[in-house]
Structures are given as C-alpha cells and as structure tokens.
Backbone and ligand atoms as CSV (ligand in chain L), in Angstrom:
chain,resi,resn,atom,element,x,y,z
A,1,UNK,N,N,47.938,-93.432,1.313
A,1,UNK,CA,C,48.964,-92.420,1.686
A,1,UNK,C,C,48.325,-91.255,2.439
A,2,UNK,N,N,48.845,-91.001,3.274
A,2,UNK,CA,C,48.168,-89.623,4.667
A,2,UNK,C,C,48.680,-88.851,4.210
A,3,UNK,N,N,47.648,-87.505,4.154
A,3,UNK,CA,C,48.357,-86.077,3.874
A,3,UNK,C,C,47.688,-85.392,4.697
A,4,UNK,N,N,48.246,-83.979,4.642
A,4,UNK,CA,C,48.142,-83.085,5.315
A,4,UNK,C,C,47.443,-81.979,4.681
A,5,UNK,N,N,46.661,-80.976,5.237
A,5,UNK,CA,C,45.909,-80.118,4.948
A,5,UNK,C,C,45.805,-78.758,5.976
A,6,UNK,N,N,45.941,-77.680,4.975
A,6,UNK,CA,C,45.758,-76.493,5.921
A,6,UNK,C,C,44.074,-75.936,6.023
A,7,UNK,N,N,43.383,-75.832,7.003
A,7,UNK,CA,C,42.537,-75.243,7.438
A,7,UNK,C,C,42.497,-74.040,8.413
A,8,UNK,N,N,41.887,-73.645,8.156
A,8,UNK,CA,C,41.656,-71.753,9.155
A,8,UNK,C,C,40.234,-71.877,9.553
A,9,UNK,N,N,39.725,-71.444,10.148
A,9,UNK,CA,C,38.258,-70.953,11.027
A,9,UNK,C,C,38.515,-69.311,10.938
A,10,UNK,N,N,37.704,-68.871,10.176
A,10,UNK,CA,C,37.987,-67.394,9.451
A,10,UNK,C,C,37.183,-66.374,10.907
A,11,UNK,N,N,37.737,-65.142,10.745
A,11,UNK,CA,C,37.232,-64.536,12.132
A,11,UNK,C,C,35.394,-64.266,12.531
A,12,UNK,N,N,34.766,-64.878,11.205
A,12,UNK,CA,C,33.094,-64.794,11.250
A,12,UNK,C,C,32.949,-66.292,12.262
A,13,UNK,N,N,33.760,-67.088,11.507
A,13,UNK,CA,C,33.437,-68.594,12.380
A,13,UNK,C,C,33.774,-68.626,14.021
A,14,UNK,N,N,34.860,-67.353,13.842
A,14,UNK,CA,C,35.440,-67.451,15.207
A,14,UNK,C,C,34.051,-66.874,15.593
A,15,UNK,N,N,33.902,-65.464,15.621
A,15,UNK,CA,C,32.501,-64.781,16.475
A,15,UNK,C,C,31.712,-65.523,16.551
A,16,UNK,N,N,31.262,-66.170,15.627
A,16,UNK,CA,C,29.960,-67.041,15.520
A,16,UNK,C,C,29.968,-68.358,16.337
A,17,UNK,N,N,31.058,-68.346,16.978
A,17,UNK,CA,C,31.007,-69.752,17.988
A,17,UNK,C,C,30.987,-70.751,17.518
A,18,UNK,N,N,31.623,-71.185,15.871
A,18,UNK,CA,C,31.189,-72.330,15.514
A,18,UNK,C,C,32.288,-72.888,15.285
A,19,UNK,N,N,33.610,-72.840,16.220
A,19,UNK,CA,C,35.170,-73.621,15.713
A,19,UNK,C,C,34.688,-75.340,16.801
A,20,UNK,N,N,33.875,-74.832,17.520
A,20,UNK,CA,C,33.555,-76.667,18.285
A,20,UNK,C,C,32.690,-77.457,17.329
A,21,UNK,N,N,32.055,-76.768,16.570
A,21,UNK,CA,C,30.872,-77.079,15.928
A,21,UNK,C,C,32.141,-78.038,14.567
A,22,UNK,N,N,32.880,-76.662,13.958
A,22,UNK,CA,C,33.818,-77.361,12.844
A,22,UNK,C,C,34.567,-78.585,13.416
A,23,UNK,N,N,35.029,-78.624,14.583
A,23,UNK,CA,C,36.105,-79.553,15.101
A,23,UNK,C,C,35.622,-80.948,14.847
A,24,UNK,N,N,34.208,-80.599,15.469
A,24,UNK,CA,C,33.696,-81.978,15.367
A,24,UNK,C,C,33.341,-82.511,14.493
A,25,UNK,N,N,33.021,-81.912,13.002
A,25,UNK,CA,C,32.929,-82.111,12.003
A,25,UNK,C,C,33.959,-83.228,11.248
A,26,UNK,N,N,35.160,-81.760,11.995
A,26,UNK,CA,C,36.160,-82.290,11.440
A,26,UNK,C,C,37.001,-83.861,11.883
A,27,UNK,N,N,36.672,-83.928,13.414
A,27,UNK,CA,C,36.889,-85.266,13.956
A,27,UNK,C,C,36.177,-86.591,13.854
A,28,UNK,N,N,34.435,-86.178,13.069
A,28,UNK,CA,C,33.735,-86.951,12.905
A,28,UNK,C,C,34.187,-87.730,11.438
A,29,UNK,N,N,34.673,-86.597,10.510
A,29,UNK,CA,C,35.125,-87.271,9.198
A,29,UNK,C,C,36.776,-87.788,9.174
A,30,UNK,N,N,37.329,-88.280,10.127
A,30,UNK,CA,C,38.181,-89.173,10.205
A,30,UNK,C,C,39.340,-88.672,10.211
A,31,UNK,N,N,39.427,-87.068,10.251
A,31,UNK,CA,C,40.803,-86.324,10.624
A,31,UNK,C,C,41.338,-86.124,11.721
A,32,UNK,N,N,42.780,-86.094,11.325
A,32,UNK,CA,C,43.517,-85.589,12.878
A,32,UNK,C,C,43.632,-84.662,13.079
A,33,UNK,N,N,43.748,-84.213,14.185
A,33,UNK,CA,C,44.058,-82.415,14.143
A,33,UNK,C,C,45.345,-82.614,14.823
A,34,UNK,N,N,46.376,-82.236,13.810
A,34,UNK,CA,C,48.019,-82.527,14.437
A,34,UNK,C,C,48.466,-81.243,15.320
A,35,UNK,N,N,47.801,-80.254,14.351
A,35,UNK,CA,C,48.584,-78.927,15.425
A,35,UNK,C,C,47.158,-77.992,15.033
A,36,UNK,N,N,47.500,-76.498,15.991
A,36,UNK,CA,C,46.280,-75.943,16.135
A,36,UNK,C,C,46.516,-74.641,17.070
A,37,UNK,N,N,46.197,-73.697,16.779
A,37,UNK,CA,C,46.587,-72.444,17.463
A,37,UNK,C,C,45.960,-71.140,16.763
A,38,UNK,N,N,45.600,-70.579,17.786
A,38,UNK,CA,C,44.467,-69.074,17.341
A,38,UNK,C,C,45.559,-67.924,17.550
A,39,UNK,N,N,45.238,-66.617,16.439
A,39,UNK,CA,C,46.264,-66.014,15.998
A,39,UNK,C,C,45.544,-65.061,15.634
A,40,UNK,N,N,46.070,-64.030,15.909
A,40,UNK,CA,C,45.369,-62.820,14.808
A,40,UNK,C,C,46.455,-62.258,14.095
A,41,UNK,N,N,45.488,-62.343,12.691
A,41,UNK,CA,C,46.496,-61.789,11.673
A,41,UNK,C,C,46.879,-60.190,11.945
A,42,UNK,N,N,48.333,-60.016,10.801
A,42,UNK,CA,C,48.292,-58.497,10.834
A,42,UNK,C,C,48.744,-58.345,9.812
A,43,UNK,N,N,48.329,-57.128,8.924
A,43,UNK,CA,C,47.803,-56.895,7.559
A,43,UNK,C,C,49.066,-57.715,6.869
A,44,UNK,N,N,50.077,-57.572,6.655
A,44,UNK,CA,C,51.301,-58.150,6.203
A,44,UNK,C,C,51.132,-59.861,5.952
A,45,UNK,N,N,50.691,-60.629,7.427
A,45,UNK,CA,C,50.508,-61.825,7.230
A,45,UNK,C,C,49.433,-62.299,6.457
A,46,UNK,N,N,48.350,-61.386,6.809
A,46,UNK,CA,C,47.041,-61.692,5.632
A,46,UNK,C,C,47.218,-61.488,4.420
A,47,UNK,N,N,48.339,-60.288,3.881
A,47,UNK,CA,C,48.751,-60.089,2.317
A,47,UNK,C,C,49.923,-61.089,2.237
A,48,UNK,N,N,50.508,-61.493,3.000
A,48,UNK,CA,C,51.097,-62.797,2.523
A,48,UNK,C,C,50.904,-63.944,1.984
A,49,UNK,N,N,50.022,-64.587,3.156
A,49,UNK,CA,C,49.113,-65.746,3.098
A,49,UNK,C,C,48.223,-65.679,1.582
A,50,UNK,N,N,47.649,-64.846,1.428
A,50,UNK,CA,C,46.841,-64.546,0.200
A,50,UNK,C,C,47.617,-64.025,-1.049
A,51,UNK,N,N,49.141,-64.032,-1.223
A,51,UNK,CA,C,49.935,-63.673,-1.833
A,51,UNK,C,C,48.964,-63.674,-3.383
A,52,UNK,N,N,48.664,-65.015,-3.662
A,52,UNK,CA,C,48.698,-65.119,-5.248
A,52,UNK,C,C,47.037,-64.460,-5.417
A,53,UNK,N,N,46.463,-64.068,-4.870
A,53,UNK,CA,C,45.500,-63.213,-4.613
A,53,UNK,C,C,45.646,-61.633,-5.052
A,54,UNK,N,N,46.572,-61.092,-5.274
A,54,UNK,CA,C,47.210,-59.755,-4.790
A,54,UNK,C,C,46.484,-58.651,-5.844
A,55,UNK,N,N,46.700,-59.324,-6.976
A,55,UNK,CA,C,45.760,-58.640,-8.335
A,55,UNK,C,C,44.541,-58.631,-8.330
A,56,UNK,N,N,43.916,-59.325,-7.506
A,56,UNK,CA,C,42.382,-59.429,-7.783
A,56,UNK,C,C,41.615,-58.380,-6.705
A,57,UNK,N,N,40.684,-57.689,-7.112
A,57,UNK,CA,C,39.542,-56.679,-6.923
A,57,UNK,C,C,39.247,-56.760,-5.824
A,58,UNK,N,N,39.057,-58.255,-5.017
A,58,UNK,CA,C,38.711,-58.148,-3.854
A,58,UNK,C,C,39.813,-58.185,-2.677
A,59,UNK,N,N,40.959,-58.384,-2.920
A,59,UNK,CA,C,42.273,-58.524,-2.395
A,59,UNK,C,C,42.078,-57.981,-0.869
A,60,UNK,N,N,41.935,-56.234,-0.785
A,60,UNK,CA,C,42.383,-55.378,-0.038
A,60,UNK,C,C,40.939,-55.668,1.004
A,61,UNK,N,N,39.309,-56.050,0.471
A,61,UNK,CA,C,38.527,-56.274,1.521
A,61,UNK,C,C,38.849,-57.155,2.047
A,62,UNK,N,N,39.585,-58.786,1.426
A,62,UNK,CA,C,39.666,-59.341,1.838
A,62,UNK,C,C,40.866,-59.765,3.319
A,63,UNK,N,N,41.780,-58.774,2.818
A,63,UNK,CA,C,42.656,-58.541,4.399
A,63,UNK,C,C,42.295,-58.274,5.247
A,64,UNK,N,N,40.912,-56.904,5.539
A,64,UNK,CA,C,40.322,-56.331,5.921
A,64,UNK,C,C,39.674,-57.565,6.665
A,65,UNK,N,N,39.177,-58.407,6.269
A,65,UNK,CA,C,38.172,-59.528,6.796
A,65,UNK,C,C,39.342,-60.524,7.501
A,66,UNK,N,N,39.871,-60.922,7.385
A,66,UNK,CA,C,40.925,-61.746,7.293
A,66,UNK,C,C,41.832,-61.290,8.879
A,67,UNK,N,N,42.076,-59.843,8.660
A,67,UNK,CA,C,42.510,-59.140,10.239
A,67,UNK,C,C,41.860,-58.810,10.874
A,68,UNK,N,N,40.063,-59.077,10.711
A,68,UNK,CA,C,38.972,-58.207,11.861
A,68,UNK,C,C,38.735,-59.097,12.783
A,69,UNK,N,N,39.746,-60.143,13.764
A,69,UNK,CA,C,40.012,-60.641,14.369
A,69,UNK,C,C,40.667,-61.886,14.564
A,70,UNK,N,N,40.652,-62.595,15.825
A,70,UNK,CA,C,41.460,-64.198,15.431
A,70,UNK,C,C,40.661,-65.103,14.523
A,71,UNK,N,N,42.023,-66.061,14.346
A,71,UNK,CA,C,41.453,-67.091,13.276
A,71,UNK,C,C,42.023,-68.086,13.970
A,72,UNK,N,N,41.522,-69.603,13.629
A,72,UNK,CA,C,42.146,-70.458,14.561
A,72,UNK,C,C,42.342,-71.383,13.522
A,73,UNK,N,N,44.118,-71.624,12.930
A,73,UNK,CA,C,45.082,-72.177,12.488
A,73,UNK,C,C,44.764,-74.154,12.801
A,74,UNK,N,N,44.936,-74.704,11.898
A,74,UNK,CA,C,44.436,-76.107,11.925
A,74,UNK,C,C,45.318,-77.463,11.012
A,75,UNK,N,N,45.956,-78.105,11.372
A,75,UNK,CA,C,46.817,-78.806,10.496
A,75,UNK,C,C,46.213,-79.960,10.371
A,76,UNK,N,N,45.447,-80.661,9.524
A,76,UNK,CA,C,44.367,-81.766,9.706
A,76,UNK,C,C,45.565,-83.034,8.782
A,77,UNK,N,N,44.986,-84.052,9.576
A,77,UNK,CA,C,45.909,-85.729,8.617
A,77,UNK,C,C,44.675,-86.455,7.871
A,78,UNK,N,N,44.512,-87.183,7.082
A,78,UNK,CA,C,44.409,-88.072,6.663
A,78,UNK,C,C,44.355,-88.576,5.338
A,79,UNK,N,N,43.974,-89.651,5.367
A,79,UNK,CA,C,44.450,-90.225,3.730
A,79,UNK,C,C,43.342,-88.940,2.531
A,80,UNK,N,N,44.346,-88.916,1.702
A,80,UNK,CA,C,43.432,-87.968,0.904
A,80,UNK,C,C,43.090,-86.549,1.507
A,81,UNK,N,N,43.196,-86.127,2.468
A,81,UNK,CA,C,43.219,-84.929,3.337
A,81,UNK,C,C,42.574,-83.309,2.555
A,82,UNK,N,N,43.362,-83.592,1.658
A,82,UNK,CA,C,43.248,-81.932,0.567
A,82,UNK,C,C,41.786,-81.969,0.406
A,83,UNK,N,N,41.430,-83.004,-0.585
A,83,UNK,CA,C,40.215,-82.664,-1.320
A,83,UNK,C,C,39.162,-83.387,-0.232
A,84,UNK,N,N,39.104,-84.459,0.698
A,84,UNK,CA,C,38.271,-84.134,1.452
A,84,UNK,C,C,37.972,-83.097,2.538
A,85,UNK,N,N,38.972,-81.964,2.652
A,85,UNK,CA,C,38.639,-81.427,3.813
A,85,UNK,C,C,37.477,-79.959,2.264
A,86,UNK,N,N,38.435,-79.752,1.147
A,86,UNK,CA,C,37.742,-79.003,0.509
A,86,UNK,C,C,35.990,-79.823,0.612
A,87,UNK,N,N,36.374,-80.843,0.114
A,87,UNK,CA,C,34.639,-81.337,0.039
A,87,UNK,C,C,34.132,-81.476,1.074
A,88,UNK,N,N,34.277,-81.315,2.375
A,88,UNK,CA,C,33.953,-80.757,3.695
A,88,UNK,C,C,33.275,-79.358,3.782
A,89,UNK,N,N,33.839,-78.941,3.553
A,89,UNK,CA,C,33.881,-76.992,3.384
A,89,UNK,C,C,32.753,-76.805,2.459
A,90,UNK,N,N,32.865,-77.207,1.156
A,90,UNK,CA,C,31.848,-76.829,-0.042
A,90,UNK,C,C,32.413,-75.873,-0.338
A,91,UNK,N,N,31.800,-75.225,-1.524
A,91,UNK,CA,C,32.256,-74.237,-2.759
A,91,UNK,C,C,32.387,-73.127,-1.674
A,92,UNK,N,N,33.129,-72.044,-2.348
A,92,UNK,CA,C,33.685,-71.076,-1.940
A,92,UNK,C,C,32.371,-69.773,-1.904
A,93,UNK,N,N,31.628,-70.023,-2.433
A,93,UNK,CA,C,30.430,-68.953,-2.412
A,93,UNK,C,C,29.551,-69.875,-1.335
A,94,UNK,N,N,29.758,-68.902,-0.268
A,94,UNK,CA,C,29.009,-69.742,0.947
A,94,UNK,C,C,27.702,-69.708,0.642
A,95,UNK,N,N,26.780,-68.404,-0.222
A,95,UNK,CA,C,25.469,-68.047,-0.285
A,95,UNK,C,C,25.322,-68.860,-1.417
A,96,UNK,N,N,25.695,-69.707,-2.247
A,96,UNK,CA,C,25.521,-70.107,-3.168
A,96,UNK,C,C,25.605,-72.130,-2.439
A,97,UNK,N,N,26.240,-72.321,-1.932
A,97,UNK,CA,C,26.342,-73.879,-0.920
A,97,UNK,C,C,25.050,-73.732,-0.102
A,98,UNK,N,N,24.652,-72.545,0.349
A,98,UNK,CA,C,23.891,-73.062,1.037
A,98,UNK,C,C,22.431,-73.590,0.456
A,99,UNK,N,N,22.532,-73.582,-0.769
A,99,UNK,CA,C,21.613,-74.135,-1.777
A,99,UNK,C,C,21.665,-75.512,-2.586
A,100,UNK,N,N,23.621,-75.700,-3.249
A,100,UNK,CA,C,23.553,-76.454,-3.289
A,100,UNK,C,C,24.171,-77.680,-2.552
A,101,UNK,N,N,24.839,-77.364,-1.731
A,101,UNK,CA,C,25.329,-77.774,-0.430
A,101,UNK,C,C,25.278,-77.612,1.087
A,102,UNK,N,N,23.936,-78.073,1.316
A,102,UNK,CA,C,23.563,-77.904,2.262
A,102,UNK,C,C,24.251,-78.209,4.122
A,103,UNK,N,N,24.815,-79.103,3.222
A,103,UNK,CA,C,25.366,-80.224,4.477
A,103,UNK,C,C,26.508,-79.585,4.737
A,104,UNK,N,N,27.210,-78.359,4.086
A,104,UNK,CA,C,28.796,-78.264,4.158
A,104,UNK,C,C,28.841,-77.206,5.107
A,105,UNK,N,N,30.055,-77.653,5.586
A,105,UNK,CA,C,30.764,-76.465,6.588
A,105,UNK,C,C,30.410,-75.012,6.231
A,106,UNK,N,N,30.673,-74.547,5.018
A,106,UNK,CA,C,30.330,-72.966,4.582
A,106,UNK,C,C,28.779,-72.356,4.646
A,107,UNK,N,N,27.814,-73.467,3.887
A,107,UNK,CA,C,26.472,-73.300,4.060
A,107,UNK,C,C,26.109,-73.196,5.940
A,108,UNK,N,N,27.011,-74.073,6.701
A,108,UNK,CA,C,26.443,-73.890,8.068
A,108,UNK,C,C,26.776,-72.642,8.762
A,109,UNK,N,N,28.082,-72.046,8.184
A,109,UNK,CA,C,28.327,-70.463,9.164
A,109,UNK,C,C,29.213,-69.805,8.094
A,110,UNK,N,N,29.251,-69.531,6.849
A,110,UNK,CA,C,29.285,-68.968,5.610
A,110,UNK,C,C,27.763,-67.942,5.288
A,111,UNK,N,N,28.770,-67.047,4.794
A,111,UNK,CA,C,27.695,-66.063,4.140
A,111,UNK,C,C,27.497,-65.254,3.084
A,112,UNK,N,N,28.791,-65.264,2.669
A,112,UNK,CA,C,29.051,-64.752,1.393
A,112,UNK,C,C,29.872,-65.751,0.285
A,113,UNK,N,N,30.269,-65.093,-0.463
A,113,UNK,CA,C,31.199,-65.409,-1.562
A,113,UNK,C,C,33.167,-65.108,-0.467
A,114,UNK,N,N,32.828,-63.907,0.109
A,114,UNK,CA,C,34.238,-63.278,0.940
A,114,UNK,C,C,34.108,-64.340,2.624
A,115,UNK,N,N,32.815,-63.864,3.126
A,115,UNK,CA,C,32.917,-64.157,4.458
A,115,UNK,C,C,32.448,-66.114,4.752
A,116,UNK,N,N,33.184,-66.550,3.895
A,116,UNK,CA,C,32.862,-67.803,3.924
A,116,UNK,C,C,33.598,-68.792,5.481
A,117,UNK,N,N,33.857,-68.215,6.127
A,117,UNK,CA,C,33.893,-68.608,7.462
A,117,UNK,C,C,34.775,-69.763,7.693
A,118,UNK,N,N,35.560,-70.368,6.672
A,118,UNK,CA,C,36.649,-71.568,6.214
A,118,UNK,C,C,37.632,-71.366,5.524
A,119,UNK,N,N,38.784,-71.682,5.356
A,119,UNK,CA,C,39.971,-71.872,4.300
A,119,UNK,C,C,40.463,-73.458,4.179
A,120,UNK,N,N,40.544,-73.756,3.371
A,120,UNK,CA,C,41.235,-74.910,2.587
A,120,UNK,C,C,41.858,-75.690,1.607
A,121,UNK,N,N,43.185,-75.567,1.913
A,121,UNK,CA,C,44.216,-75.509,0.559
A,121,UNK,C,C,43.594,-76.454,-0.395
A,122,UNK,N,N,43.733,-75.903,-1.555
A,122,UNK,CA,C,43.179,-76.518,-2.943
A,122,UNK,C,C,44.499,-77.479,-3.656
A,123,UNK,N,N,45.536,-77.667,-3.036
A,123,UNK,CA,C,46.556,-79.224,-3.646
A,123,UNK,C,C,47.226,-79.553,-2.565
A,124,UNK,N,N,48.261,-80.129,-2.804
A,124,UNK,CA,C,48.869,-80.586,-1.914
A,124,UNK,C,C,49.907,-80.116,-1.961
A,125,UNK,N,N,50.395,-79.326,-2.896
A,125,UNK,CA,C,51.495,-78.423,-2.976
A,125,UNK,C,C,51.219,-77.154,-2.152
A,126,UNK,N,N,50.092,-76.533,-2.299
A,126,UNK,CA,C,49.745,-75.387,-1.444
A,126,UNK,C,C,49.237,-75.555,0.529
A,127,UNK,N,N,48.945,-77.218,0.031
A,127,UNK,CA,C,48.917,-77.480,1.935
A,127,UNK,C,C,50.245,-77.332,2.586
A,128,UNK,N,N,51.320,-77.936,1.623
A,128,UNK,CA,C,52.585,-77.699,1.995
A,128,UNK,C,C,53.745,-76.287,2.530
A,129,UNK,N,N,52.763,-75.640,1.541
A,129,UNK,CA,C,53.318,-73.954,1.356
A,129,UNK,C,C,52.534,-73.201,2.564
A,130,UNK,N,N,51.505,-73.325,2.682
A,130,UNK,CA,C,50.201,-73.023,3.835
A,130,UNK,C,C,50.464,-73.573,5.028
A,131,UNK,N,N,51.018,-74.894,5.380
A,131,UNK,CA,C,51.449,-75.333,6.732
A,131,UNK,C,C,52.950,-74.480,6.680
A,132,UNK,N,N,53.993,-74.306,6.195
A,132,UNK,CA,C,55.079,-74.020,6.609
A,132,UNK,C,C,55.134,-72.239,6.579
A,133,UNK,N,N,53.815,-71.573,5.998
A,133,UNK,CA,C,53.612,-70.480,6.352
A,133,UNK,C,C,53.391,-70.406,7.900
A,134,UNK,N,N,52.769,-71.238,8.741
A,134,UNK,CA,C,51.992,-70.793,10.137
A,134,UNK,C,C,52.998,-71.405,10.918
A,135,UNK,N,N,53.497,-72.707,10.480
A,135,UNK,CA,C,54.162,-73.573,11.142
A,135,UNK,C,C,55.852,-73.664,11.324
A,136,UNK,N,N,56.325,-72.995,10.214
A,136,UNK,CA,C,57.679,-73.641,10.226
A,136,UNK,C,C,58.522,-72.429,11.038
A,137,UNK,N,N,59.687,-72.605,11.607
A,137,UNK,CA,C,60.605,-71.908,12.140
A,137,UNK,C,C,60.796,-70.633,11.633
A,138,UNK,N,N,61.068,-70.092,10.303
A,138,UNK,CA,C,61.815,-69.324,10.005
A,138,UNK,C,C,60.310,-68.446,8.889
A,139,UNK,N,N,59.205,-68.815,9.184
A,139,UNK,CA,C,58.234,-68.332,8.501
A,139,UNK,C,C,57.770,-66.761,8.471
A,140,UNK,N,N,57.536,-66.142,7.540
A,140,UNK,CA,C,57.514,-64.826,7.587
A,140,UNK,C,C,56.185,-64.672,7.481
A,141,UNK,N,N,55.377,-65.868,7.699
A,141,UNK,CA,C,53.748,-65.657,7.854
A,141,UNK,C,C,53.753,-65.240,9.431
A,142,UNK,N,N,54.370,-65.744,10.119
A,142,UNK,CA,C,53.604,-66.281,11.713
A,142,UNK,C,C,53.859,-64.991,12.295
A,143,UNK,N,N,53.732,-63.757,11.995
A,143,UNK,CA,C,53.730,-62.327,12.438
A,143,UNK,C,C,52.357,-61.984,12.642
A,144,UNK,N,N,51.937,-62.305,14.237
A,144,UNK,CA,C,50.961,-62.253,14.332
A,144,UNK,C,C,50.905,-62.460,15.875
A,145,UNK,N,N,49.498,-62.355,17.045
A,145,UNK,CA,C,49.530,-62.528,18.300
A,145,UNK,C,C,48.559,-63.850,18.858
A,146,UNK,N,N,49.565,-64.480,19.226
A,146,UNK,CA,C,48.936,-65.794,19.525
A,146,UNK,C,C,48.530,-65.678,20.761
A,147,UNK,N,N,47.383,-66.525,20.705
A,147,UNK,CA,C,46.473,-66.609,21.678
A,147,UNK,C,C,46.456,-67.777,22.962
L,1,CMP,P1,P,39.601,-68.978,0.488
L,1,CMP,O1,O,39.250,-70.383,0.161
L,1,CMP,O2,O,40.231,-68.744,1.814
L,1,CMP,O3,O,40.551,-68.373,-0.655
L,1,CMP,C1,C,40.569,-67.021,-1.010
L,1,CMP,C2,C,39.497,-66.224,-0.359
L,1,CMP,O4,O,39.186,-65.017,-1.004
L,1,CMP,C3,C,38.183,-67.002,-0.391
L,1,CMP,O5,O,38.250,-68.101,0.461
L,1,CMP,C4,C,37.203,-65.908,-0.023
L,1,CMP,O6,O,37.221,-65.595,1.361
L,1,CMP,C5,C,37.799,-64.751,-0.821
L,1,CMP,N1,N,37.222,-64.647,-2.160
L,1,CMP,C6,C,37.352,-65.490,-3.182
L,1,CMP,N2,N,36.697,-65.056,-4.271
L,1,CMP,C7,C,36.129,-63.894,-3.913
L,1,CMP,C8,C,35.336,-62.961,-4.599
L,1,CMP,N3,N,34.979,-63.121,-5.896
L,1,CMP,N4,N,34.937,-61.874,-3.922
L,1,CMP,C9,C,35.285,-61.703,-2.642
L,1,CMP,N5,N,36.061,-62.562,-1.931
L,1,CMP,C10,C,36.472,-63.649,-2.569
C-alpha cells in the first residue's frame, strides 16, 4: 500500500545548498516527489504548522528558525512512506545522529537538536494533516510567499 509523506527542507538546508543533495537522496530511496514548492513561512503559518508544539519551551525559537527564510515543501509516495522517509532523516537531535547515524539526512546538514535542517511527519495521520496544511484549497497554513 503507497503512502504519502510530508517533508520540508528547513531554512539551514535551504542556505546550506543541500535541497539537490536531499532530492537525490530522496529519489535514490525509491520516492516520488508528487508535489513541491518553496515558501516562506510567516509567523502564524509556522505557529500553526507546529500547533501541538505550542506549550513547549522551545516553541517561540523555534518559529523564529522556521521563518528565517524559505523552506521547500515536499509531498513524497511510496509504499511505507512515513517511517521510511523518518528513517531517512534520523533522530531529531541532528548533533546527536551525527554519531549515531551517520548516514542520515540530519547528520549530513543538521546541527542541532532545533536546526535539524528536515521535517518528517511521524504517522500517517499527521502526513495527512501536514499535506492538507500546504496543499489543500481552503488551508489556513499556506499564508505564506511562494517562490
Ligand atoms: P521536527 O521534526 O520538524 O518537529 C518539531 C521540531 O521542533 C523539531 O523538528 C526541531 O526542529 C524542534 N525541536 C524538537 N525538540 C526540540 C528541543 N528539545 N529543543 C529545540 N527544538 C526542538
């Protein structure tokens, strides 16, 4: 069964020149890239997107990071999609992958625990909620300037 997965190229990956570097990653491990479009957030869409985030300590840097430029929006297919694109990426503490996950997307242009340079929905319920944030018609995410 094919699913779908939301991915982002966070605005460090963008500076850092490494969204050809991810693509191919991402085309080498057997995904599609169905849709795709660079965007810069604005504070509203980044406190959206990160909604269930809202209580936690790092919340407000993390908008901060999140709007300090474009991000480039990614709708990936394939069978199993969710958890291989997460096991693509590696753990969320990029400084911590790059030790024990060497090989992963975050260890290659990740740097922190915050500036981990990737996003990738953790079920398939939230790829669902995460694509129709960027994607769907009537979305109150997609307040933002496309590129
Ligand atoms: P992401 O997978 O996009 O989901 C939430 C984001 O919040 C995460 O990647 C990081 O960028 C950031 N984040 C998660 N945990 C922390 C933390 N403890 N401190 C700072 N930023 C965090």
């Amino acid at each position: 069964e094919k699913e779908k997965t939301l991915a982002i190229i966070k605005p460090d990956g963008m500076s850092g020149n490494y969204s050809e570097k991810i693509k191919n990653a991402i085309l080498d491990s057997g995904f599609t890239i169905l849709k795709e479009m660079t965007i810069q957030l604005d504070e509203d869409a980044a406190m959206g997107f990160y909604a269930e985030h809202s209580s936690r300590s790092f919340f407000s840097s993390l908008v901060k990071y999140m709007t300090s430029g474009p991000v480039l929006i990614l709708v990936l297919e394939k069978e199993n999609a969710v958890a291989d694109w997460r096991a693509l990426i590696g753990p969320t503490d990029a400084s911590a992958a790059k030790i024990t996950h060497p090989h992963s997307i975050r260890a290659m242009c990740g740097v922190t625990i915050e500036k981990n340079c990737v996003h990738g929905s953790d079920s398939l319920q939230s790829a669902r909620q995460e694509i129709a944030f960027f994607f769907e018609e009537k979305s109150s995410g997609r307040v933002v300037t496309e590129h």
